[in-house]
Backbone as CSV, one residue per row, in Angstrom:
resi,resn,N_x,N_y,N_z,CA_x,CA_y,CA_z,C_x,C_y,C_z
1,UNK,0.848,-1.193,0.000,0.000,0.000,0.000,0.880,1.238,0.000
2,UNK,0.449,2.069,-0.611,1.411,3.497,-0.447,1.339,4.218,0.521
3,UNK,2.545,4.596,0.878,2.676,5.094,2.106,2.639,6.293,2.038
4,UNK,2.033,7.325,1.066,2.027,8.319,0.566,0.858,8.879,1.356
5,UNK,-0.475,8.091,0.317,-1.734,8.369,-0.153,-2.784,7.271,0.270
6,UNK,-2.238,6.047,0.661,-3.115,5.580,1.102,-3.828,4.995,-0.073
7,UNK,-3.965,3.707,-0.325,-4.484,3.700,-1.642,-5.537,2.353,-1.858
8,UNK,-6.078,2.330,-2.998,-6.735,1.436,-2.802,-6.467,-0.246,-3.347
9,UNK,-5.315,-0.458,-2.587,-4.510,-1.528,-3.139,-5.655,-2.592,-3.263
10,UNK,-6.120,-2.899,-2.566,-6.774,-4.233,-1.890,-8.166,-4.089,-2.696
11,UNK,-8.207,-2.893,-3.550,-9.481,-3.031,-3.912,-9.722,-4.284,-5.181
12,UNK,-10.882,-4.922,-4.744,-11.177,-6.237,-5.556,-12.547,-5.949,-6.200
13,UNK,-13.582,-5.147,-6.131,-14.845,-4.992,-6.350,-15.139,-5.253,-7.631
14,UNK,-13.903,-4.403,-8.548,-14.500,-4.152,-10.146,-13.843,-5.264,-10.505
15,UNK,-14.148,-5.767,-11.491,-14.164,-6.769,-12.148,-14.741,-6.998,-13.369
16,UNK,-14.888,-6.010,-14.161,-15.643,-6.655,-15.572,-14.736,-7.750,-16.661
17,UNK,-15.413,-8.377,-17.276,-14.614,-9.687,-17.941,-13.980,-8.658,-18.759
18,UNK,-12.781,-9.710,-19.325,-11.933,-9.457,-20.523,-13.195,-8.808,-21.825
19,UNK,-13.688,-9.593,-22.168,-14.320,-9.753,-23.194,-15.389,-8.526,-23.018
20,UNK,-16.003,-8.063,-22.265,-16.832,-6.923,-21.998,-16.216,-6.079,-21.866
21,UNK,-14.939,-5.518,-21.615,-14.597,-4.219,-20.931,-13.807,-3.516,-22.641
22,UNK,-13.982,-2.142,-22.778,-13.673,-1.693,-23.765,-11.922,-1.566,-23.834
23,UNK,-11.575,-0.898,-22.369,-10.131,-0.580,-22.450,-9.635,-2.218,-21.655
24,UNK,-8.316,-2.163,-21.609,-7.593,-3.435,-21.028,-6.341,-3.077,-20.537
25,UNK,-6.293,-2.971,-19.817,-4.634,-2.837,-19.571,-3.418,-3.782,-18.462
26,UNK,-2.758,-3.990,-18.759,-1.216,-4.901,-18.561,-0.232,-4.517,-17.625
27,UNK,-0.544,-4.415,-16.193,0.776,-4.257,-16.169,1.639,-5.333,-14.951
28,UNK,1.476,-6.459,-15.869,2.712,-7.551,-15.334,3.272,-8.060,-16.945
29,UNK,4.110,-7.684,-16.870,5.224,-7.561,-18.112,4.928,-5.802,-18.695
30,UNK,5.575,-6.320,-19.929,5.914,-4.913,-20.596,4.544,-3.795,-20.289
31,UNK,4.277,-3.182,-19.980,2.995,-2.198,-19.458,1.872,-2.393,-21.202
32,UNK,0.826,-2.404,-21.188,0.016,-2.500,-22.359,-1.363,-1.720,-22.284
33,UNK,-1.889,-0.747,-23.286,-2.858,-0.448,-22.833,-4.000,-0.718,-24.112
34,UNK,-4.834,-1.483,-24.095,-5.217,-1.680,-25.404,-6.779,-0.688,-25.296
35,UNK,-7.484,-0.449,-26.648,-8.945,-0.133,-26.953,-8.882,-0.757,-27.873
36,UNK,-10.384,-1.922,-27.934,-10.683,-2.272,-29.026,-9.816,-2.833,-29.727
37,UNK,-9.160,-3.579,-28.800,-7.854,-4.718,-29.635,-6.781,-3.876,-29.779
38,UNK,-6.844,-2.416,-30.030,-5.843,-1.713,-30.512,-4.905,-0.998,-29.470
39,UNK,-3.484,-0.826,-29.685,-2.909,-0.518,-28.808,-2.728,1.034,-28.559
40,UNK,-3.282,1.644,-27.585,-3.073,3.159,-27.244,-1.350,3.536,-27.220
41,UNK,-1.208,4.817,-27.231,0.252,5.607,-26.945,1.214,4.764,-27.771
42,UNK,0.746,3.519,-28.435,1.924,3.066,-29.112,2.458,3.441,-30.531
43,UNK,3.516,3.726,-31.411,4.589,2.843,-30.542,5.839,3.683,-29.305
44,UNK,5.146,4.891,-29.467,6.042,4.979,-27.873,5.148,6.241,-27.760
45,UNK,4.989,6.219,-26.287,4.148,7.409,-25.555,5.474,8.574,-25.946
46,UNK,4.372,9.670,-26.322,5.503,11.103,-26.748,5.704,11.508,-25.155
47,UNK,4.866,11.210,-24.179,4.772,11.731,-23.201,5.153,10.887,-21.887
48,UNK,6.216,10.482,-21.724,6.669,9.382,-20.814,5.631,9.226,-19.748
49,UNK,5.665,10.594,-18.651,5.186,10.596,-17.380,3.653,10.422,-17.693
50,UNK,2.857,10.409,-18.611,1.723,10.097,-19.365,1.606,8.632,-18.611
51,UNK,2.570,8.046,-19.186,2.054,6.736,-19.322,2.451,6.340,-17.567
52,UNK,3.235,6.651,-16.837,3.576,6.605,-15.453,2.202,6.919,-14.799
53,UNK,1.523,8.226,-15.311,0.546,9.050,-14.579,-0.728,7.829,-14.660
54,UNK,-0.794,6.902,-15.526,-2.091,5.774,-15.956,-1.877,4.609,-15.419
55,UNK,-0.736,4.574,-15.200,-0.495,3.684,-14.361,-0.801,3.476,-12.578
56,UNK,-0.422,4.796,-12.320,-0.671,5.665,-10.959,-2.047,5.459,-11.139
57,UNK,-2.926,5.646,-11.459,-4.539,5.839,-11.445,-5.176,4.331,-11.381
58,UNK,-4.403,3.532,-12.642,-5.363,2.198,-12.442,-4.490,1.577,-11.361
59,UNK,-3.909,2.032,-10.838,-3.604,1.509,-9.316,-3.897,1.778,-8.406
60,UNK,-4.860,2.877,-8.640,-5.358,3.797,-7.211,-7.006,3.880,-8.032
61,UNK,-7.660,3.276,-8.809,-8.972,4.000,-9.465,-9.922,4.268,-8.110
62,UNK,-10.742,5.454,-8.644,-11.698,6.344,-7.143,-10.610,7.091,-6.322
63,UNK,-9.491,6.893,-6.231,-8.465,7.208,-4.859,-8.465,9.054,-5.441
64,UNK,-9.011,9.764,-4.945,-8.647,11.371,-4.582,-6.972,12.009,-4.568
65,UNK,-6.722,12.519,-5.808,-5.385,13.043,-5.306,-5.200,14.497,-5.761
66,UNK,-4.255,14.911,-4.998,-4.312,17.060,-5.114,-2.953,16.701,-6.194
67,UNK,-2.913,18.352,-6.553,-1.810,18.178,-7.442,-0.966,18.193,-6.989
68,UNK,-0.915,19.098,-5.852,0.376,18.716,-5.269,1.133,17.201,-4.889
69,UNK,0.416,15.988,-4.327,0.723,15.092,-4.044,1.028,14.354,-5.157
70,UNK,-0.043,14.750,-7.002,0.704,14.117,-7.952,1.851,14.632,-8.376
71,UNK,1.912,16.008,-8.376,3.210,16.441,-8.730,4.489,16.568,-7.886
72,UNK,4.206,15.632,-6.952,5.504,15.434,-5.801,5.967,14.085,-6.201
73,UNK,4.796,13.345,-6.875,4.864,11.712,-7.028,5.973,11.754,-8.165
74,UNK,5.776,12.098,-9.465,6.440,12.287,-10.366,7.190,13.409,-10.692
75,UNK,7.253,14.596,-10.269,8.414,15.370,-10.802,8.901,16.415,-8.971
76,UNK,9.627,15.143,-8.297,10.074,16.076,-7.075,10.840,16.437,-6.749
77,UNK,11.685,16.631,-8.263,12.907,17.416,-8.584,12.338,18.883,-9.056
78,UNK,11.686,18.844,-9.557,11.214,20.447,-10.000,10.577,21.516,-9.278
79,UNK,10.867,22.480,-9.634,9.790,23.902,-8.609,8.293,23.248,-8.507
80,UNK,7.879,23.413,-7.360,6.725,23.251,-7.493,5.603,23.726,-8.600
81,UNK,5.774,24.800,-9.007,4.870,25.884,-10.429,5.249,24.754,-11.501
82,UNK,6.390,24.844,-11.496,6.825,24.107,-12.950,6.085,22.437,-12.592
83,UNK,6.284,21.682,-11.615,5.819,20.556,-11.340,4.273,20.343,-11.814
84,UNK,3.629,21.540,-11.189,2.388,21.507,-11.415,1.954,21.856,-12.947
85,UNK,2.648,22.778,-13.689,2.318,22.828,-15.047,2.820,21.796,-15.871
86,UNK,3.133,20.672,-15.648,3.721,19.373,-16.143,2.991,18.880,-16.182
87,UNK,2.211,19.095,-14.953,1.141,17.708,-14.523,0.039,17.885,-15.458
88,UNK,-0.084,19.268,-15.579,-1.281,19.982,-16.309,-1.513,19.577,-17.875
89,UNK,-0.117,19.809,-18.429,0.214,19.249,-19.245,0.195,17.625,-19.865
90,UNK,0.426,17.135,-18.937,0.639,15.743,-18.701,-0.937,15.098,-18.963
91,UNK,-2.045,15.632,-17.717,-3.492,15.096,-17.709,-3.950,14.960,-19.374
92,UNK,-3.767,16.720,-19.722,-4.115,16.919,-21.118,-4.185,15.786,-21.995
93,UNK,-2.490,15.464,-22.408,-2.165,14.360,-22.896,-3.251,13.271,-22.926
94,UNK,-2.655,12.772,-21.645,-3.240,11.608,-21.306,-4.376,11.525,-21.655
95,UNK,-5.778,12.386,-21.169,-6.823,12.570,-22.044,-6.954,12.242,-22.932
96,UNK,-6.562,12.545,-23.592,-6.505,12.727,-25.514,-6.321,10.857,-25.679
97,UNK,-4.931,10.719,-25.219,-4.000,9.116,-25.821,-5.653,8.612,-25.654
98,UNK,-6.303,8.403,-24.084,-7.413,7.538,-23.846,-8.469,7.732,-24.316
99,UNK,-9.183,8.948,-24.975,-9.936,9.156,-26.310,-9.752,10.598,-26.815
100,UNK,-9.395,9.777,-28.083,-9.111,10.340,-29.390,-9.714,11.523,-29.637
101,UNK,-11.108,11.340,-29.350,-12.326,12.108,-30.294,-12.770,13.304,-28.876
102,UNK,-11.997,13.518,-27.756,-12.557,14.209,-27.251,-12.219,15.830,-27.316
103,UNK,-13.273,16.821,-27.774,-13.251,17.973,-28.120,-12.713,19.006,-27.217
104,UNK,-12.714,20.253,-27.829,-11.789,20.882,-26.714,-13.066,21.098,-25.763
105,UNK,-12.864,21.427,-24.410,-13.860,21.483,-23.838,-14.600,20.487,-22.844
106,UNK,-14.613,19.158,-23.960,-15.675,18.459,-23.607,-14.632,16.822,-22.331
107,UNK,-15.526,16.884,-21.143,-14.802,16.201,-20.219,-14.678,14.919,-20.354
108,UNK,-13.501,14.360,-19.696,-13.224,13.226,-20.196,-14.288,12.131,-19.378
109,UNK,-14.442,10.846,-19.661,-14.981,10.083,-19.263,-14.218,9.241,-18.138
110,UNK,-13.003,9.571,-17.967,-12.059,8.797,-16.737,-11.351,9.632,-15.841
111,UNK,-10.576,10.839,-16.363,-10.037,11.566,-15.385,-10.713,12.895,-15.151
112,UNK,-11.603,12.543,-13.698,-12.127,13.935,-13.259,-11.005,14.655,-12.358
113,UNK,-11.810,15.860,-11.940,-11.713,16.805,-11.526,-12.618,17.468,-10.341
114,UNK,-12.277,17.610,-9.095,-13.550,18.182,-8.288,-13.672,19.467,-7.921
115,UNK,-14.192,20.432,-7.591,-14.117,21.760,-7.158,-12.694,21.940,-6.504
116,UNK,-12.055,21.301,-5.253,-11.276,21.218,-4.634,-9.797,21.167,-4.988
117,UNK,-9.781,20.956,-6.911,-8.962,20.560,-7.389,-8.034,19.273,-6.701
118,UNK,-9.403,18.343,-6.264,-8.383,16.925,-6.957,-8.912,16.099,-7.843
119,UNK,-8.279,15.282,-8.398,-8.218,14.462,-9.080,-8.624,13.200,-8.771
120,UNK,-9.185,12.211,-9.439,-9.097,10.998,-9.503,-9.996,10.416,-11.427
121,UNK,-9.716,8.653,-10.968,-9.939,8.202,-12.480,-10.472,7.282,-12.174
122,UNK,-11.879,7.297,-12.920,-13.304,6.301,-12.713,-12.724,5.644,-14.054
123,UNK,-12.452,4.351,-13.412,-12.730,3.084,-14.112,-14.347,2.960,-15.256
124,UNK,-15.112,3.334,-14.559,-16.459,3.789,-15.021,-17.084,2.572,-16.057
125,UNK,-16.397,1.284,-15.428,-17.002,-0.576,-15.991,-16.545,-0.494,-16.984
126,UNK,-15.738,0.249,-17.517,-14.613,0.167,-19.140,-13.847,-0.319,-19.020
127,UNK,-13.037,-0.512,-17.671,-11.531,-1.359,-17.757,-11.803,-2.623,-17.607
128,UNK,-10.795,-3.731,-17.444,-10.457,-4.315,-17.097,-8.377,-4.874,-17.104
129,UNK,-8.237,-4.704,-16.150,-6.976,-4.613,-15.678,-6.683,-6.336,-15.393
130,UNK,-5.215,-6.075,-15.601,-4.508,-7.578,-14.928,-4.329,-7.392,-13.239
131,UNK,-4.260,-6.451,-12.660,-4.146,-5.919,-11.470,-5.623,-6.431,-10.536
132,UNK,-6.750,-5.627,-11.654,-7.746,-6.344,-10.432,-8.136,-8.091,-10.578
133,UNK,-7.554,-8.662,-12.039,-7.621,-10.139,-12.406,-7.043,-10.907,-11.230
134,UNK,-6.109,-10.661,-10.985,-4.940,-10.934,-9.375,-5.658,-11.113,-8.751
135,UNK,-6.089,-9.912,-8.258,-6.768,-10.138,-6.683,-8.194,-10.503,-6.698
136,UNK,-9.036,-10.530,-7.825,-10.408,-11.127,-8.424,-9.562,-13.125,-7.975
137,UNK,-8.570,-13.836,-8.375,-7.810,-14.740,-8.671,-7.904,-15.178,-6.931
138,UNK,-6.701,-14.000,-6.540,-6.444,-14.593,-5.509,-7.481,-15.055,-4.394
139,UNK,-8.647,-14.155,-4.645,-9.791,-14.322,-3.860,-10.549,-15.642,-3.767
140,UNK,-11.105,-16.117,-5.063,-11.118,-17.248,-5.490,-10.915,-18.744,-5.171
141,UNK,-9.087,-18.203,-5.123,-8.638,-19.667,-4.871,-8.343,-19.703,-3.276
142,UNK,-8.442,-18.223,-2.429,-8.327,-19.111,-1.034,-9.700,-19.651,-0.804
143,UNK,-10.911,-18.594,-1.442,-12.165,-19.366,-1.056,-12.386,-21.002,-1.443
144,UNK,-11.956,-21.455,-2.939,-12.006,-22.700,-3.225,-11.043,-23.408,-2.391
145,UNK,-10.082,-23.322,-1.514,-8.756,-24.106,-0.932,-10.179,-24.146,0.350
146,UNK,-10.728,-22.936,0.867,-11.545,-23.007,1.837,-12.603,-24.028,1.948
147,UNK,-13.134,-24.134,0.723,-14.841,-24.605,0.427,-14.296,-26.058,0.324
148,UNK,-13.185,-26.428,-0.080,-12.440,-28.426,0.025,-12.552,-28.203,-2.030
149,UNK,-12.377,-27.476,-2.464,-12.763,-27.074,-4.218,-10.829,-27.633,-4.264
150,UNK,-10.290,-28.642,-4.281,-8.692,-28.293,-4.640,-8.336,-28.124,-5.530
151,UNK,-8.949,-29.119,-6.400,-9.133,-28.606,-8.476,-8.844,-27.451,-8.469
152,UNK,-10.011,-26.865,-8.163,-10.487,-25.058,-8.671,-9.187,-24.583,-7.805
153,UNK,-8.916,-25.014,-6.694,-7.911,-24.148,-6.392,-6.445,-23.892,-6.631
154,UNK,-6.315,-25.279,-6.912,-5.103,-25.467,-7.984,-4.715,-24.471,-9.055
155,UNK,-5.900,-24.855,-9.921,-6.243,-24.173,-11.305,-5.977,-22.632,-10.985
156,UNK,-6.660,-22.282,-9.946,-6.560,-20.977,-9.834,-5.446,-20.183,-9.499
157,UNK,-4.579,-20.786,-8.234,-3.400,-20.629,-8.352,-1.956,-20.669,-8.981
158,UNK,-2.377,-21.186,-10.149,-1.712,-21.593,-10.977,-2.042,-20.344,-11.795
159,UNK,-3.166,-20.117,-12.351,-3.044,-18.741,-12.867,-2.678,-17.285,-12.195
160,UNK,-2.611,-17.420,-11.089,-1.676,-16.311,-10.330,-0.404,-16.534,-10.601
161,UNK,0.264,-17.357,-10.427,1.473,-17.332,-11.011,1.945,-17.098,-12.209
162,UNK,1.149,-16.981,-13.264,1.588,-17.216,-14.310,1.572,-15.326,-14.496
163,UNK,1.044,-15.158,-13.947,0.908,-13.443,-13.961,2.429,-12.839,-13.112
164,UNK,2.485,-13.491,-11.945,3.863,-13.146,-11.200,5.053,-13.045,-12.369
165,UNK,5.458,-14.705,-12.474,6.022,-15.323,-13.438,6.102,-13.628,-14.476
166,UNK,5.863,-13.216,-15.044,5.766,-11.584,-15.991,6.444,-10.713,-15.132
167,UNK,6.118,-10.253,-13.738,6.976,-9.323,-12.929,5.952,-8.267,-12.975
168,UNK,5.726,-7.595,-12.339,5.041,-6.846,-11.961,5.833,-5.276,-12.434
169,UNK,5.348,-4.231,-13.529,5.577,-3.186,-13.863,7.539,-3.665,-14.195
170,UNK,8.418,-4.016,-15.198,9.307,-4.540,-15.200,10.019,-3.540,-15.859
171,UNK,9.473,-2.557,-16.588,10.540,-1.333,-16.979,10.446,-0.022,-16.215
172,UNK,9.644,-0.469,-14.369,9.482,0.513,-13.992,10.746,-0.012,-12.224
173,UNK,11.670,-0.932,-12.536,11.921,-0.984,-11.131,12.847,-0.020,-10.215
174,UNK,12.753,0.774,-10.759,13.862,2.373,-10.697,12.725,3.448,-10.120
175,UNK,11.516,2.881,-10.279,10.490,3.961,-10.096,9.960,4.222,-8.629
176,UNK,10.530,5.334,-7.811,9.796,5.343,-6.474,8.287,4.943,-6.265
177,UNK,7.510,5.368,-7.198,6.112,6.004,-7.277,5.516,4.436,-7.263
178,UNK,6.439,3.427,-7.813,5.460,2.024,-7.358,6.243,1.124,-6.377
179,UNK,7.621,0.940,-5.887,8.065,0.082,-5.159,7.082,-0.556,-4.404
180,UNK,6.233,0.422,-3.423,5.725,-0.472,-2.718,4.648,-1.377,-3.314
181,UNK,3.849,-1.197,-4.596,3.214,-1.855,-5.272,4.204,-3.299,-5.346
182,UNK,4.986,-3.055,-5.789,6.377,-4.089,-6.349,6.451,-5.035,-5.327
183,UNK,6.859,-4.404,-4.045,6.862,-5.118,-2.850,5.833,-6.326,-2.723
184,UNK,4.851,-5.457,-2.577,3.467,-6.590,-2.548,3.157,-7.408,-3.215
185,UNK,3.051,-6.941,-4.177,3.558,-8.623,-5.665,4.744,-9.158,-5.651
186,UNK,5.581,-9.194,-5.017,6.762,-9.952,-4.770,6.517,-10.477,-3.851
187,UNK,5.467,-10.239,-2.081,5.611,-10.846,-1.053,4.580,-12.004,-1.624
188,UNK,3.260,-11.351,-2.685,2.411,-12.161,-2.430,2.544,-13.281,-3.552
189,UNK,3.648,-13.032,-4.606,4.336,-14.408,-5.194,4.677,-15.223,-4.706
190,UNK,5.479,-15.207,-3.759,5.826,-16.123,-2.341,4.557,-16.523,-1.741
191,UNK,3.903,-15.504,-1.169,3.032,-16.543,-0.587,2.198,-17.381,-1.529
192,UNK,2.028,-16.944,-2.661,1.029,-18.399,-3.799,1.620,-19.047,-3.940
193,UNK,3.014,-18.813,-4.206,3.897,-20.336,-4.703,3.857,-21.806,-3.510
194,UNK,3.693,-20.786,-1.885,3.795,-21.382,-0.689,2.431,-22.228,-0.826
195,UNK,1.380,-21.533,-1.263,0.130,-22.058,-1.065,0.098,-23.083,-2.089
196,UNK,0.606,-23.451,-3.210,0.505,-24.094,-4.337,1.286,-24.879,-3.901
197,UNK,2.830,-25.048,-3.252,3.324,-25.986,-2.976,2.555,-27.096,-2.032
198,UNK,1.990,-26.305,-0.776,1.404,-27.536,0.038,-0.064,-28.180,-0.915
199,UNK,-0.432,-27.333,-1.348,-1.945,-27.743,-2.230,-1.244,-29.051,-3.307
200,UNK,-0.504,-28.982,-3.857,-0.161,-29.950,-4.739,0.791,-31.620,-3.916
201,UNK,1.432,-30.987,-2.837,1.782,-32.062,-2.120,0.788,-32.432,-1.507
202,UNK,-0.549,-31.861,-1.183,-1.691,-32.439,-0.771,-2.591,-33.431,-1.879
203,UNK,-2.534,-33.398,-2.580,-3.217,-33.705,-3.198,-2.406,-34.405,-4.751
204,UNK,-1.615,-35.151,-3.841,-0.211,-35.626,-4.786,0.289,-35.578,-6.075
205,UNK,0.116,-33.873,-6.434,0.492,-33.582,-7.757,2.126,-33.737,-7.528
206,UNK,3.194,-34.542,-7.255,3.780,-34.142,-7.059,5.016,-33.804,-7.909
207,UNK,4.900,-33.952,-9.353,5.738,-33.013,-10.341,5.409,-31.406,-10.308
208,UNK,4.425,-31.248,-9.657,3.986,-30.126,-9.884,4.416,-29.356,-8.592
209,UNK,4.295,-29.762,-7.294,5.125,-29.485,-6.464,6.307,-29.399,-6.684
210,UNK,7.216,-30.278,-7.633,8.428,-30.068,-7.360,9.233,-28.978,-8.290
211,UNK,8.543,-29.063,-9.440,8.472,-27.602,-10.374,8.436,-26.308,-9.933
212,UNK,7.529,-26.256,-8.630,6.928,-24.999,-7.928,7.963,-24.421,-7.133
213,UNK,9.006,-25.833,-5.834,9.563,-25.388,-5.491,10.788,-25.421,-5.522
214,UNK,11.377,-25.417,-6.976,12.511,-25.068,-7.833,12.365,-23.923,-8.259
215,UNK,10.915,-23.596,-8.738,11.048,-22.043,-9.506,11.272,-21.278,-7.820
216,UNK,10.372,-21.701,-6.512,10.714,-20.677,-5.593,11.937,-20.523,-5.057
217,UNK,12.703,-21.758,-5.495,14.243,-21.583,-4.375,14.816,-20.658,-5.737
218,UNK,14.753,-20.454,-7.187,14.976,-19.713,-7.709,15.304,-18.107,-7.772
219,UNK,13.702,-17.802,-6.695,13.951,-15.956,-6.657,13.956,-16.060,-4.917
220,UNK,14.057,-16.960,-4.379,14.176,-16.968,-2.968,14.933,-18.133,-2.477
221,UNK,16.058,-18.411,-2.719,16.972,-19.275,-2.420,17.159,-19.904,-0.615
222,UNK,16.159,-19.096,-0.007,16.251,-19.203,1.528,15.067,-19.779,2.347
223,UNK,14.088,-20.090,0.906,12.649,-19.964,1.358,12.260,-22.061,1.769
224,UNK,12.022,-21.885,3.140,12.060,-23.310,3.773,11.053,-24.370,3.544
225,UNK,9.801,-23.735,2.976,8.738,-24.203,2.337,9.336,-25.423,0.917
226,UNK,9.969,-24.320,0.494,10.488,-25.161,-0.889,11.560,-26.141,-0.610
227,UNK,12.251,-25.819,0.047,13.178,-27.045,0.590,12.388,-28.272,1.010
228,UNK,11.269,-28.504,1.922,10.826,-29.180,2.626,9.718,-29.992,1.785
229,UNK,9.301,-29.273,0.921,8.562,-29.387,-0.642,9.428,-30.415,-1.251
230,UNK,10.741,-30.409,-1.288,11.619,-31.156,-2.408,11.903,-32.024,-1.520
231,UNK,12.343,-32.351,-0.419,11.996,-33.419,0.705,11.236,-34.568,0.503
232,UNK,9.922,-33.450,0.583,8.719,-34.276,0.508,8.337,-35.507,-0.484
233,UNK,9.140,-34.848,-1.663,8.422,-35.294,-3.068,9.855,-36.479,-2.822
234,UNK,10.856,-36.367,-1.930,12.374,-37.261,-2.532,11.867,-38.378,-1.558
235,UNK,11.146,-37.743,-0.605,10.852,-39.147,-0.003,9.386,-40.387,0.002
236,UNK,8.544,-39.324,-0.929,7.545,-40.142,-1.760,8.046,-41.171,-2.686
237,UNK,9.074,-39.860,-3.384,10.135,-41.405,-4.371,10.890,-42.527,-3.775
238,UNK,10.744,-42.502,-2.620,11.855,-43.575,-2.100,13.304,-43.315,-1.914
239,UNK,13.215,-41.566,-2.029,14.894,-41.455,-2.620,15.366,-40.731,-0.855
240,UNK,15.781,-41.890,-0.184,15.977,-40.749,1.168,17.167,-40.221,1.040
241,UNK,18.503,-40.837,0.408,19.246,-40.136,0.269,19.590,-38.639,-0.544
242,UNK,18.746,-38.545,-1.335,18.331,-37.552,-2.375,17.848,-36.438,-1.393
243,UNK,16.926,-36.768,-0.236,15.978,-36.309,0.856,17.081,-35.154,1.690
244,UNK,17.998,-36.207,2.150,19.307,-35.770,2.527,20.641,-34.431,2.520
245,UNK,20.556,-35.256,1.314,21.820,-34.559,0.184,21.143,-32.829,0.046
246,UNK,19.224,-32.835,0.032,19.177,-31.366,0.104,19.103,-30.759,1.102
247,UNK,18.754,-31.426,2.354,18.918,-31.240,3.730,20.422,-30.598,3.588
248,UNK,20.960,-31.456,3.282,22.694,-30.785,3.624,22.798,-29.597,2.811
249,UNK,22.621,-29.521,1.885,23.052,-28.336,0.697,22.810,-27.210,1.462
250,UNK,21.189,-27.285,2.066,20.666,-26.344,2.309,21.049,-25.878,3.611
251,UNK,21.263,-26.040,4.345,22.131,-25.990,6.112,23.404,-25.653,5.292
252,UNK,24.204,-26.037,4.468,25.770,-25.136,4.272,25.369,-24.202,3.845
253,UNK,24.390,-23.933,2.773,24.403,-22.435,2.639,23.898,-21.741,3.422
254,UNK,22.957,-22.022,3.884,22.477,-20.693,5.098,23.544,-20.767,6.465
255,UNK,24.801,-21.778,6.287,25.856,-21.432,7.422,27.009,-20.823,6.715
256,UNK,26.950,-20.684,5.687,28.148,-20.144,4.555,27.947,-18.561,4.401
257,UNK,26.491,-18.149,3.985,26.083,-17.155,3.130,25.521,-16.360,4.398
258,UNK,24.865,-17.189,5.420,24.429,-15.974,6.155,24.675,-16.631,7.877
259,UNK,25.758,-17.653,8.057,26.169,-17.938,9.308,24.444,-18.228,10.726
260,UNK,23.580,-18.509,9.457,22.324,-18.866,10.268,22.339,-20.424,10.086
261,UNK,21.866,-21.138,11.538,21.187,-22.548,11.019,19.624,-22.438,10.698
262,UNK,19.297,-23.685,10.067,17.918,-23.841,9.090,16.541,-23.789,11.051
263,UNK,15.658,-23.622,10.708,14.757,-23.774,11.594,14.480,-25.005,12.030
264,UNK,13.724,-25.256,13.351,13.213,-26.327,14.090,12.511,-27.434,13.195
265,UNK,11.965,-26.565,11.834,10.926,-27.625,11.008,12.060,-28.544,10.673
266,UNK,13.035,-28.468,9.921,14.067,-28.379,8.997,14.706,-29.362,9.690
267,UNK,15.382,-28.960,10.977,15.981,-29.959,11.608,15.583,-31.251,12.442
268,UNK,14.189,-30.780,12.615,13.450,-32.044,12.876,13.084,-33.366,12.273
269,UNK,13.102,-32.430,10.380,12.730,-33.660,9.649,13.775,-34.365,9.223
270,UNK,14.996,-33.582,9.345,16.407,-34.391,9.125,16.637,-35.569,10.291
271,UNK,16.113,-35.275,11.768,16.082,-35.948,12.848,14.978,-37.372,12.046
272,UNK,13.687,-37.230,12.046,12.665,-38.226,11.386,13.278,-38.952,10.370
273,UNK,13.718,-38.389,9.400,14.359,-39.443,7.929,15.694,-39.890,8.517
274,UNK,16.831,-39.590,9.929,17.800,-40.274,10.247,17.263,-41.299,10.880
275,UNK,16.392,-41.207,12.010,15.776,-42.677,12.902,15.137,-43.402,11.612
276,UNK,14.451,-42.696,10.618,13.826,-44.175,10.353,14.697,-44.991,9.251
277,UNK,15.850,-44.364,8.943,16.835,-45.447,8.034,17.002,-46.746,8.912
C-alpha cells in the first residue's frame, strides 16, 4: 500500500470480464494499454510521465489526489509551479492518448476533476486490468482451498502465477512512485507459490510441487517451504538419500552465506528421515 496516499490496493470490487470491458490494460510484463484490440500511446508514448501518470490511477482508481501530491509523485525534482504545469500538461495528454475524439472542452470520461482541485480516475465498468484479475484470482482460490474445491484451487493458483512469473511493472523498477506496489507482488508471489506448494503435495500432484519449489528456491533461495517441498516429493520417491543430500546443501548455505542454522521444522525432519533409516 502506499505510504504516501493511502491507496486502494486491496481493492477487488471491479471486475468486468476481458471480453466486456472496452479498455484493457497490462501491467505484469511490458505495461500494455489496449482499446478495441488496438494498442493506445503506441509505438512509444511522446509523453513518458503520461504513461507513469495511468499507471498511478489504475492503481489507485476512485483514490482522490491534489496536485500537489501528484506532482511530488512524479516530478520532485522540479519547482513546485513548474511541477504543477507538467502535470497539467501531462493530464491533457493523457486525455486525448485515452480518447481520441474528445473535443476541446468536452470532459473526459475517466479523469475527473472536483471543485477542490483533486483528481481521480473512474474506471467507469470500461476497464479491465490484470491488477484487479490478481486479486479477483487470488480471492477465489483461497475461497475454493476453503470450500475443500482443490481442483479449482489449484487451477486458480496456478493462474496467479503465471501473472507473477511476468513481474510486476518490469521497466518501472527504478520507479519510487510504485516500489511499494512491487513489494506486494513480490511478497504475495511467495506466498502463492507457498500455497501451491502444500496444495499440490496435498493432493499428490507431485511433479507439480516439485516444479513450484525449484522455480521458488529460484527468486528466494532461503525460502524453507520449498526445501521441505523437495523433501517431501524425494521421499515419496523412495529417494531418502536424495531427501538428505538437500537437507545438507541447504544448512551449508544458510551457514556459509548468512552464518544462520535452518529452523526447528528443517531440523526435525532431518532428525525423522535419520531414525527411520
Amino acid at each position: 500500500m502506499s505510504p504516501m496516499f493511502g491507496s486502494s490496493f486491496a481493492r477487488k470490487e471491479h471486475h468486468p470480464s476481458l471480453a466486456s470491458a472496452h479498455y484493457s490494460a497490462y501491467l505484469f510484463g511490458p505495461f500494455r494499454v489496449l482499446h478495441a484490440k488496438q494498442a493506445l500511446g503506441e509505438p512509444t508514448w511522446r509523453r513518458n510521465k503520461a504513461k507513469a501518470l495511468l499507471k498511478w490511477f489504475l492503481l489507485n482508481p476512485g483514490e482522490l489526489f491534489s496536485v500537489e501530491q501528484l506532482s511530488k509523485l512524479f516530478w520532485h525534482d522540479s519547482h513546485p509551479k513548474v511541477a504543477a504545469s507538467n502535470l497539467h500538461v501531462t493530464l491533457h495528454y493523457l486525455r486525448h492518448v485515452l480518447e481520441p475524439s474528445l473535443t476541446s472542452g468536452q470532459l473526459s470520461t475517466f479523469i475527473h476533476r472536483n471543485r477542490y482541485n483533486y483528481y481521480w480516475f473512474d474506471l467507469h465498468d470500461d476497464w479491465w486490468t490484470d491488477i484487479a484479475d490478481v486479486y479477483y484470482l487470488s480471492t477465489q482460490a483461497k475461497e475454493a482451498e476453503q470450500q475443500g474445491n482443490l481442483a479449482r484451487a489449484f487451477a486458480l493458483y496456478n493462474q496467479l502465477i503465471a501473472y507473477y512469473k511476468l513481474t510486476f511493472l518490469p521497466e518501472d523498477i527504478y520507479e519510487d512512485a510504485f516500489s511499494s506496489y512491487r513489494r506486494q507482488h513480490e511478497y504475495a508471489a511467495i506466498q502463492t507459490l507457498e500455497h501451491l506448494m502444500r496444495l499440490s503435495t496435498r493432493i499428490e500432484y507431485y511433479d507439480e510441487a516439485l516444479s513450484c519449489a525449484l522455480y521458488t528456491l529460484s527468486i528466494d533461495p532461503y525460502n524453507e517451504r520449498a526445501v521441505k517441498t523437495l523433501v517431501h516429493v524425494h521421499l515419496q520417491q523412495g529417494n531418502t538419500t536424495g531427501a538428505l543430500c538437500q537437507l545438507n546443501e541447504f544448512e551449508q548455505m544458510l551457514q556459509q552465506e548468512m552464518g544462520i542454522q535452518p529452523g526447528k521444522e528443517i531440523m526435525a525432519l532431518r532428525n525423522v528421515i535419520l531414525n527411520a533409516r
